[in-house]
DSSP file (Angstrom, degrees, kcal/mol; ACC not computed):
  #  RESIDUE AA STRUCTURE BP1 BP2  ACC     N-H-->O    O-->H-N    N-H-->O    O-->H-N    TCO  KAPPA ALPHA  PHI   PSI    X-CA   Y-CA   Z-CA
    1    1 A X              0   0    0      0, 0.0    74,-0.2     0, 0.0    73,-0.1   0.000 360.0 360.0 360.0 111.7   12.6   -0.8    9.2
    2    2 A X        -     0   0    0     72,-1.0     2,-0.4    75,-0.0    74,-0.2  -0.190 360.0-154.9 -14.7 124.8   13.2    2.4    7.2
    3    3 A X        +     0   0    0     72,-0.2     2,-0.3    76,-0.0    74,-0.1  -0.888  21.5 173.4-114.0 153.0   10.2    3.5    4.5
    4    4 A X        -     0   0    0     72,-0.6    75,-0.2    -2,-0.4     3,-0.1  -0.859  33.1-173.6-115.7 148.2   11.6    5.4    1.9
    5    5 A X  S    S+     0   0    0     -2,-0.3     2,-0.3     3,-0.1    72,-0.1   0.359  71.0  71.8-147.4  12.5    9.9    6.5   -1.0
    6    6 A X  S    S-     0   0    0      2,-0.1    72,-1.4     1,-0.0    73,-0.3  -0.726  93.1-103.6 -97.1 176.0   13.3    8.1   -2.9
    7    7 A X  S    S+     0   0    0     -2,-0.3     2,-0.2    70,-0.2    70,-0.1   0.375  92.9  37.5 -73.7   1.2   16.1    6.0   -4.3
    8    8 A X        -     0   0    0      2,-0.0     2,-0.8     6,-0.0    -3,-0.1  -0.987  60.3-136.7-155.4 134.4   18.3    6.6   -1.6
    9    9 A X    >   -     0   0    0      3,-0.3     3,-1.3    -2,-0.2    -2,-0.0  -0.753  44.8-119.5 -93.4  98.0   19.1    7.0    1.9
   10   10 A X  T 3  S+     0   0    0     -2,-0.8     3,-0.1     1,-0.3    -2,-0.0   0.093  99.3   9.0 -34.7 145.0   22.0   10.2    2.6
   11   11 A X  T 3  S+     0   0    0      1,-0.1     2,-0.5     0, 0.0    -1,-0.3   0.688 109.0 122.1  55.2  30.6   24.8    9.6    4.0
   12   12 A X    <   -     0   0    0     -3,-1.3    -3,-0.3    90,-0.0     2,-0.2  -0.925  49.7-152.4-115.1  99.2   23.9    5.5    3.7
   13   13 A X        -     0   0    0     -2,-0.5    90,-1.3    -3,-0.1     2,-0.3  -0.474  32.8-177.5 -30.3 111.4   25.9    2.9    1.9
   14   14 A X  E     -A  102   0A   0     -2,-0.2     2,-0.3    88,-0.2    88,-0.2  -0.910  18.2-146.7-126.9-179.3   23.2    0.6    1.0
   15   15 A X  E     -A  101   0A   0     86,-3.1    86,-1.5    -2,-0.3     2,-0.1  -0.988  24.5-113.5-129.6 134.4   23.1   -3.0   -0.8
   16   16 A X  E     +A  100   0A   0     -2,-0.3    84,-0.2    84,-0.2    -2,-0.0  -0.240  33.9 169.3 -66.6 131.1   20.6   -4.3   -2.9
   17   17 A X  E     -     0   0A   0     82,-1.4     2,-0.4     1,-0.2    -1,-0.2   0.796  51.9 -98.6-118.4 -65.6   19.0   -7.0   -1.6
   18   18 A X  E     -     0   0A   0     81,-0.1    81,-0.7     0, 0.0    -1,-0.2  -0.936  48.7 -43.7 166.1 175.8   15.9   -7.1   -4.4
   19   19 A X  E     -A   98   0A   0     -2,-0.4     2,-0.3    79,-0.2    79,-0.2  -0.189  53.0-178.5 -59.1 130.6   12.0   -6.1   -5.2
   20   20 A X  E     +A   97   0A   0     77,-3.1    77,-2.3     2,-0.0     2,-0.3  -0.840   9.3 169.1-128.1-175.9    9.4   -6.8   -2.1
   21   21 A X  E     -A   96   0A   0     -2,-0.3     2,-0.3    42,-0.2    75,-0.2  -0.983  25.8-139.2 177.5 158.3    5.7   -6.2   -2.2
   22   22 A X  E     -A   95   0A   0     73,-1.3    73,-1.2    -2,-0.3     2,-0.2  -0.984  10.7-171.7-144.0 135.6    2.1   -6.5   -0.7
   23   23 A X        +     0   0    0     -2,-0.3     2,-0.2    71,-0.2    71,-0.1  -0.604  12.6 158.4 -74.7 157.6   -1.3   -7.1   -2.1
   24   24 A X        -     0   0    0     -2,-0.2    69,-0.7    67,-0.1     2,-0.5  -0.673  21.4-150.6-154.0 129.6   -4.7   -7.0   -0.5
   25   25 A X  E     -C   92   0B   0     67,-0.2     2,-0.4    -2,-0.2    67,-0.2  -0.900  24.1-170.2-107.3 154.5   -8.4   -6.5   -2.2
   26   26 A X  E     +C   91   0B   0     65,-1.4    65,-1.2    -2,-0.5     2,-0.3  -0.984  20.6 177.1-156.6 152.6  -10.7   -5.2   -0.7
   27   27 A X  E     -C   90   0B   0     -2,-0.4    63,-0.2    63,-0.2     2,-0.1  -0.902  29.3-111.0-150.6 170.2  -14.1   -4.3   -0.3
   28   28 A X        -     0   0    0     61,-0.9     3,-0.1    -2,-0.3    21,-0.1  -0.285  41.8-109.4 -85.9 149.6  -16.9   -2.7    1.6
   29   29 A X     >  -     0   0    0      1,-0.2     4,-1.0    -2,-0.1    -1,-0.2  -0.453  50.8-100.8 -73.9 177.0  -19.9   -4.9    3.2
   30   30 A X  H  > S+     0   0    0      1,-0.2     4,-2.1     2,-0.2     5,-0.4   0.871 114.7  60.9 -73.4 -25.7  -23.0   -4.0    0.9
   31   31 A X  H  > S+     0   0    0      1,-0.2     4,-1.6     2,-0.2    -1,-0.2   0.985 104.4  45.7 -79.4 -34.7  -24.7   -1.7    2.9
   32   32 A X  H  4 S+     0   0    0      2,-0.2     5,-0.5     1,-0.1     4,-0.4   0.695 110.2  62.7 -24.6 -41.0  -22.0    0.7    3.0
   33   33 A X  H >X S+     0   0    0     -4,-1.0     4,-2.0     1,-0.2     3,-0.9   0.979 108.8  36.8 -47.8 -73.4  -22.0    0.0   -0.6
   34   34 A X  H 3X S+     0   0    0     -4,-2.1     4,-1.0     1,-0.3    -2,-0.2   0.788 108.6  55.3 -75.2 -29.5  -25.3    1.2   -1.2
   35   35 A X  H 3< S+     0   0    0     -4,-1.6     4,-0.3    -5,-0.4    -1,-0.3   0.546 112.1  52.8 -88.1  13.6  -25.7    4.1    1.1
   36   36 A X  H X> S+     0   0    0     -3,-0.9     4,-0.9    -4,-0.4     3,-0.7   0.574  94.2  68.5-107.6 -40.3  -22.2    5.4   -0.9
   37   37 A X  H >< S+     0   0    0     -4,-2.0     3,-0.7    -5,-0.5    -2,-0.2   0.940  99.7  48.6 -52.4 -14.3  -23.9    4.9   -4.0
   38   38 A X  T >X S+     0   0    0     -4,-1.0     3,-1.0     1,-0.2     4,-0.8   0.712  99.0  68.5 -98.1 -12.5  -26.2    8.0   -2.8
   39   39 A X  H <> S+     0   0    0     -3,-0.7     4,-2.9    -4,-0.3    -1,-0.2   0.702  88.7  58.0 -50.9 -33.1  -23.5   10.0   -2.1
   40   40 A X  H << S+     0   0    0     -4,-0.9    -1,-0.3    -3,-0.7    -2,-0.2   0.239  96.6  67.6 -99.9  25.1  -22.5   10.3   -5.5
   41   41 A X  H <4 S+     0   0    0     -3,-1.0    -1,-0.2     2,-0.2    -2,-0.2   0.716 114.4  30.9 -91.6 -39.9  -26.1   11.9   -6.3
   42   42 A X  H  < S-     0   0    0     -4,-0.8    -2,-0.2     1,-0.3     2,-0.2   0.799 112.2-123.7-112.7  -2.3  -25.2   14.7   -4.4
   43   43 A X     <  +     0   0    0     -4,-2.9    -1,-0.3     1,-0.1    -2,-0.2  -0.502  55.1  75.5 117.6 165.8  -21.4   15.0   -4.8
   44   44 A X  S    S-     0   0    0     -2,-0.2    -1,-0.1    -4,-0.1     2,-0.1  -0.205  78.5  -2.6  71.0-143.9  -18.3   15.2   -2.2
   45   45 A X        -     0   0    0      1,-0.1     2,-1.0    -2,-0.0     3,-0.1  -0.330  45.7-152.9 -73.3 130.0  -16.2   12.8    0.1
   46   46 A X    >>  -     0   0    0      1,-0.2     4,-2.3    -2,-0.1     3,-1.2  -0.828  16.8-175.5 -86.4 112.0  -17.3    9.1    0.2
   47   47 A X  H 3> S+     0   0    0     -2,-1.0     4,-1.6     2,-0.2    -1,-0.2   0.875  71.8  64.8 -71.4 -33.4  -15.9    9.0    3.4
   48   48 A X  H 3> S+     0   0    0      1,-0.2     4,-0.6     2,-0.2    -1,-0.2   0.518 105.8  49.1 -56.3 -25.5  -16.6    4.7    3.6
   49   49 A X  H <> S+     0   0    0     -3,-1.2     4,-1.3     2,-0.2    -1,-0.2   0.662 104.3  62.8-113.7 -42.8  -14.0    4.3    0.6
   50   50 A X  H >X S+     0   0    0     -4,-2.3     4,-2.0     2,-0.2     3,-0.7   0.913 112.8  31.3  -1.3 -78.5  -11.5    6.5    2.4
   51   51 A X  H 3X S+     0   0    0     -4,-1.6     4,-1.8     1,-0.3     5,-0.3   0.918 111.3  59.9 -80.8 -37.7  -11.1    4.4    5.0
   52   52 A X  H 3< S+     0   0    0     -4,-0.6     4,-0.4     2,-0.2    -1,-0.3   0.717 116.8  39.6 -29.5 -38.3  -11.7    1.3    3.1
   53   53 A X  H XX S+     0   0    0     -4,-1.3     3,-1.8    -3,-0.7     4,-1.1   0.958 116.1  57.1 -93.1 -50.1   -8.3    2.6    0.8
   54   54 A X  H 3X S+     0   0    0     -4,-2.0     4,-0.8     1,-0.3    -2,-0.2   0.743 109.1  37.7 -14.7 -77.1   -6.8    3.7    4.1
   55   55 A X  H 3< S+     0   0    0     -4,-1.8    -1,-0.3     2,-0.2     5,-0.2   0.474 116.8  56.5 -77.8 -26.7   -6.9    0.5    5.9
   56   56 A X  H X> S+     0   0    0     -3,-1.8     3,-2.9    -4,-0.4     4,-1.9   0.983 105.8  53.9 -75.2 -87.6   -5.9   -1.3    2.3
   57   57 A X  H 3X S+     0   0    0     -4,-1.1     4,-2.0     1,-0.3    -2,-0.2   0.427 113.7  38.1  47.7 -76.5   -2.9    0.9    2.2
   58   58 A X  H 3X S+     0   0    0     -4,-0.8     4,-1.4     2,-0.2    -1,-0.3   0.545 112.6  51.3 -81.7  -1.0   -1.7   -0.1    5.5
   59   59 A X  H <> S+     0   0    0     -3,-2.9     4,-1.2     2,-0.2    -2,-0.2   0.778 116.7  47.1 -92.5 -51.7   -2.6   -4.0    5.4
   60   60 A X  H >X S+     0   0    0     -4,-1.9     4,-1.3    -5,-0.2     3,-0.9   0.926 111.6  61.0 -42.9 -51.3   -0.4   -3.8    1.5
   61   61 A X  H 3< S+     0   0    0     -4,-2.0    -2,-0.2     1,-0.3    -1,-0.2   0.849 109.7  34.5 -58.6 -64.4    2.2   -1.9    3.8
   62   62 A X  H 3< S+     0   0    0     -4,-1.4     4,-0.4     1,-0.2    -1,-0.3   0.400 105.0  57.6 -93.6  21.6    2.8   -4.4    5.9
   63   63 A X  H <X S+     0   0    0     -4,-1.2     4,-1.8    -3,-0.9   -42,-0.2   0.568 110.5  53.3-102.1 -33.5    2.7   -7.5    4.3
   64   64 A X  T >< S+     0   0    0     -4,-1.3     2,-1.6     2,-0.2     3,-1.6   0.200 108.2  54.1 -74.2-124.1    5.7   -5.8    1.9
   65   65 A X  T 3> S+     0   0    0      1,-0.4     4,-1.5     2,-0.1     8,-0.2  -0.097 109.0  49.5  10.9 -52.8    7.6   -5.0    5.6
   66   66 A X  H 3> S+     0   0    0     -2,-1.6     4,-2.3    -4,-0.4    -1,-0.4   0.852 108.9  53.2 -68.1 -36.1    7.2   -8.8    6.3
   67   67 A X  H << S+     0   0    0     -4,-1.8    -1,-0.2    -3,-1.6    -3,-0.1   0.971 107.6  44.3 -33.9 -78.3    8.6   -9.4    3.2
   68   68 A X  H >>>S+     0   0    0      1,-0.3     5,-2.7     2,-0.2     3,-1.0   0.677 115.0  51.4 -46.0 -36.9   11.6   -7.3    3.6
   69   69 A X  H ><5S+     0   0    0     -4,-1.5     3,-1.7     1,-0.3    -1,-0.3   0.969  98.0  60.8 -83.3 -34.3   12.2   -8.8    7.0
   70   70 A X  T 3<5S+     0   0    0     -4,-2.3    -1,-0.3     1,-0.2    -2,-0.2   0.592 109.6  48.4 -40.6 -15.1   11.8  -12.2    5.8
   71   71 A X  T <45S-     0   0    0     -3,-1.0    -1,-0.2   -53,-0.1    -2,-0.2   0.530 118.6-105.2-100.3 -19.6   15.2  -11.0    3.5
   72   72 A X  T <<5 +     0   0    0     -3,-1.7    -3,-0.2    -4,-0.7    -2,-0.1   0.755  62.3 170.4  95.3  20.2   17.2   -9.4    6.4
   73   73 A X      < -     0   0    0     -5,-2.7    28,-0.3     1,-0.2    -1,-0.1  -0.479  28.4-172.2 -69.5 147.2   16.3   -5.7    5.1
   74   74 A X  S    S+     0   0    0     26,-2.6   -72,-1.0     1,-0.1     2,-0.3   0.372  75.1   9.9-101.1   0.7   17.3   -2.9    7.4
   75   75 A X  E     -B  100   0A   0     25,-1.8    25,-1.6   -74,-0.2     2,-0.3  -0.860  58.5-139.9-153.4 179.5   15.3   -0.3    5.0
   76   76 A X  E     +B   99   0A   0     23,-0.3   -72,-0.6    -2,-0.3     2,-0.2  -0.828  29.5 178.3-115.6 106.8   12.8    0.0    1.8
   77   77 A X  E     +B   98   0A   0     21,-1.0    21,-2.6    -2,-0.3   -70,-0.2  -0.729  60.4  38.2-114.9 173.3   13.6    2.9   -0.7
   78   78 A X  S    S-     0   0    0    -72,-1.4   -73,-0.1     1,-0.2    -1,-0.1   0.413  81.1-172.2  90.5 -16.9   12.0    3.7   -3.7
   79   79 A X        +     0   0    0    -73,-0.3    18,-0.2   -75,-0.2    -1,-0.2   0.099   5.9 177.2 -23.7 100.5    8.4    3.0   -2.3
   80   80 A X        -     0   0    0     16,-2.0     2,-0.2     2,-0.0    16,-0.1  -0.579  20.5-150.9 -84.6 172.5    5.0    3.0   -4.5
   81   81 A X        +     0   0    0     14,-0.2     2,-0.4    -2,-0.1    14,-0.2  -0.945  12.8 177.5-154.5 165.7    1.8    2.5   -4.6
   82   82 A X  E     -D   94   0B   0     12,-1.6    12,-1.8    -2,-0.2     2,-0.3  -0.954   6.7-177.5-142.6 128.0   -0.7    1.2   -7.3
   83   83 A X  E     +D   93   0B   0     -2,-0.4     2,-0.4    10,-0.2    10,-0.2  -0.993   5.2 172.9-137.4 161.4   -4.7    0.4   -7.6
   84   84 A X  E     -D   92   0B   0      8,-0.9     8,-5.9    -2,-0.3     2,-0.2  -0.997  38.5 -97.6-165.7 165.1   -7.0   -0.6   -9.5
   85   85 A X        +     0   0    0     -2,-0.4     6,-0.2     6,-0.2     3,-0.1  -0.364  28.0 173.7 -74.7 127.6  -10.4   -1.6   -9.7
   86   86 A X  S    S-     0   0    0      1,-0.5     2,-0.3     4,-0.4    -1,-0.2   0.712  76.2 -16.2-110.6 -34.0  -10.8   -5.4   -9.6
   87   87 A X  S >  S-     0   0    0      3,-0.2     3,-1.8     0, 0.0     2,-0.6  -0.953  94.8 -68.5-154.4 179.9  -15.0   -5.1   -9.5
   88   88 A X  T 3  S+     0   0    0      1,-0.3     3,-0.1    -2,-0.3    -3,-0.0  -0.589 130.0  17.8 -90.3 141.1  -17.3   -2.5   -8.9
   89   89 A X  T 3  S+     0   0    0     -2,-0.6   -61,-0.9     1,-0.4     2,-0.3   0.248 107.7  99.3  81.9   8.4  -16.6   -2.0   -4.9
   90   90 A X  E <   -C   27   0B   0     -3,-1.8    -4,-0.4   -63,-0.2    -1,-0.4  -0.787  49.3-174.2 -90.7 145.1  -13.2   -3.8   -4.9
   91   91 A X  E     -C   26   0B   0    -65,-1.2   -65,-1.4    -2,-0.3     2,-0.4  -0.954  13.3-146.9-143.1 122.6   -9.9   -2.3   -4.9
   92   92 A X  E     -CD  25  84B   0     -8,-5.9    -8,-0.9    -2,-0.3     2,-0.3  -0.709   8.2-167.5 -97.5 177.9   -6.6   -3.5   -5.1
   93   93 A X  E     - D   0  83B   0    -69,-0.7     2,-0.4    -2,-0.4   -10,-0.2  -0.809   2.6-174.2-145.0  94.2   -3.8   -2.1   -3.6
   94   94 A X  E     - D   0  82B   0    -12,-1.8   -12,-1.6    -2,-0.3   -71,-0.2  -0.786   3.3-169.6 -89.9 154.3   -0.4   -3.1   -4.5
   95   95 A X  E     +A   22   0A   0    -73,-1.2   -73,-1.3    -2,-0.4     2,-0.3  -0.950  19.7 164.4-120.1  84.6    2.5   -1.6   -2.4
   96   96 A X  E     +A   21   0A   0    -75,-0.2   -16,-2.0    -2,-0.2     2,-0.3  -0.644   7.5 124.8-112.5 152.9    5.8   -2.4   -4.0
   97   97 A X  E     -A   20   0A   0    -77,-2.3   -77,-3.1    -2,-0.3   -19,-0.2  -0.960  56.6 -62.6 173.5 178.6    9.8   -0.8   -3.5
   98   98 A X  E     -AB  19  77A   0    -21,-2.6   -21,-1.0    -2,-0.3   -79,-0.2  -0.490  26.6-141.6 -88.2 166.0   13.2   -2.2   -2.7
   99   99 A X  E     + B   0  76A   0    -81,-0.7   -82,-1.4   -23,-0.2   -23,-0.3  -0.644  31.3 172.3-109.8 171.6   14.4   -3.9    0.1
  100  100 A X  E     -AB  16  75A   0    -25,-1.6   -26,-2.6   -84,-0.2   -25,-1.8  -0.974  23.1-136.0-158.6 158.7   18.1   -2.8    0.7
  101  101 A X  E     -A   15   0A   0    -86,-1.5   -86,-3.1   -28,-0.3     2,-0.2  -0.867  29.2-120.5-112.0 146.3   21.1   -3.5    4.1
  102  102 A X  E      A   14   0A   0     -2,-0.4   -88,-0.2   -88,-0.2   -90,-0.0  -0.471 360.0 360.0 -73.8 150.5   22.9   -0.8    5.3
  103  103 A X              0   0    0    -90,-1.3   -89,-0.1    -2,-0.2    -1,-0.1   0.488 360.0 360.0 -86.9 360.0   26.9   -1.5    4.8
């Protein structure tokens, strides 16, 4: 399976096969929680929310993949991705694009 994240693949004929996508929320256990809340007293990376978005990222990533394969895709152009805050130490992470066959 192809990722894309322009509208097109060069030198590819493609056909549209139609919109796929993945959700996940996700959140930190609380003790992570809190010891990131003291991070932001003195400033820089919360490294715990990194990975937290990281690992969201790729779980969103492949549940659109499954999608796509569930359709017969050989590729996904056009690829986003979107979050937003669902409570404080939740995130979602939508992953959305089109699925497309090669001709």
């Amino acid at each position: 399976m192809k990722l894309i994240n322009i509208d097109h693949i060069p030198g590819q004929d493609l056909e549209i096969i139609g919109m796929v996508k993945g959700s996940v929320v996700q959140s930190k256990n609380v003790g992570r929680d809190i010891m990131s809340g003291f991070k932001t007293l003195v400033g820089g990376e919360i490294k715990a929310y990194t990975e937290m978005m990281d690992e969201a990222r790729g779980i969103a990533t492949k549940r659109m993949v499954d999608q796509a394969n569930t359709m017969g895709a050989d590729a996904i152009i056009c690829i986003r991705y979107t979050s937003s805050a669902v409570m404080q130490g939740a995130a979602e992470i939508l992953a959305y694009g089109t699925a497309v066959k090669f001709k």
